[in-house]
C-alpha positions in Angstrom: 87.9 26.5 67.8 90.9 29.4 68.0 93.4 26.9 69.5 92.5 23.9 66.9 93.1 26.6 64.2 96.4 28.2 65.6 97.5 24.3 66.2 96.6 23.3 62.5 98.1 26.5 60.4 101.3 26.0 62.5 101.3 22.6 61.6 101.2 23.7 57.9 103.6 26.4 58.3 106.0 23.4 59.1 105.0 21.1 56.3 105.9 24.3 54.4 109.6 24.4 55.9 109.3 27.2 58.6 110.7 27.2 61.1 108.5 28.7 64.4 110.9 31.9 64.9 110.2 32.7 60.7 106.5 32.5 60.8 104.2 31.0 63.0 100.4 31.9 64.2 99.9 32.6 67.8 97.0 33.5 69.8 95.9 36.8 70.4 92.9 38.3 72.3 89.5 37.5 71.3 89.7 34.5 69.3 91.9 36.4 67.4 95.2 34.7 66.0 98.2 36.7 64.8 100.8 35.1 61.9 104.1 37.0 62.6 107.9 36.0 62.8 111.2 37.0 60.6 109.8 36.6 57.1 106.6 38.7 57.2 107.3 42.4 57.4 104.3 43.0 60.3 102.0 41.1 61.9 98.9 39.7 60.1 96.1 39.5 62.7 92.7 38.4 62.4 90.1 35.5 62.9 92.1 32.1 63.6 89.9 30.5 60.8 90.6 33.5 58.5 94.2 33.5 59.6 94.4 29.6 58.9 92.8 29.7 55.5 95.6 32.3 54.8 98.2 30.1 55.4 96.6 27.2 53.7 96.0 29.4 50.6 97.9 31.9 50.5 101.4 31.7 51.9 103.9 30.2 49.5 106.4 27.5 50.7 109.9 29.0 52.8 111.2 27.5 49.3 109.3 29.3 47.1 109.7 33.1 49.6 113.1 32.7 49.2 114.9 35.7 50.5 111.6 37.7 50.2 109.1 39.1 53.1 105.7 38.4 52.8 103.4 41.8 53.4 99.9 41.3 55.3 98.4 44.1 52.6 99.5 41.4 50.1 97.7 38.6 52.0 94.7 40.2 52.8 94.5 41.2 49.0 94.8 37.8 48.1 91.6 37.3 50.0 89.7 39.3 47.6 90.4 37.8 44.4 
């Protein structure tokens, strides 16, 4: 389940216009995924299937970032709502 998630939120981090050293997920221990690379300030880490609803819902296109960083506290706030 971890690898099909990790495989489909780096598919939409491409349909977004990122490239894999800006943001991309990788796998971490314990079905755990991590969304890191140039244009978030730290790593997110969590649950691939959290991780990939994250990108899905919450991370804007490379277009729309622009110049900015995005900021896991921002994320996972964005989870809340």
């Amino acid at each position: 389940m971890a690898d099909d998630a990790i495989a489909t939120a780096n598919e939409l981090l491409r349909e977004k216009g990122y490239a894999e050293r800006d943001l991309a997920v990788h796998p971490g221990p314990r079905d755990r995924a991590l969304l890191k690379g140039n244009k978030i300030i730290s790593p997110f880490s969590d649950d691939a299937a959290l991780v990939l609803r994250v990108v899905r819902e919450l991370v804007p296109s490379d277009a729309e970032l622009g110049n900015r960083l995005l900021r896991p506290a921002d994320l996972r706030a964005g989870l809340e709502r």
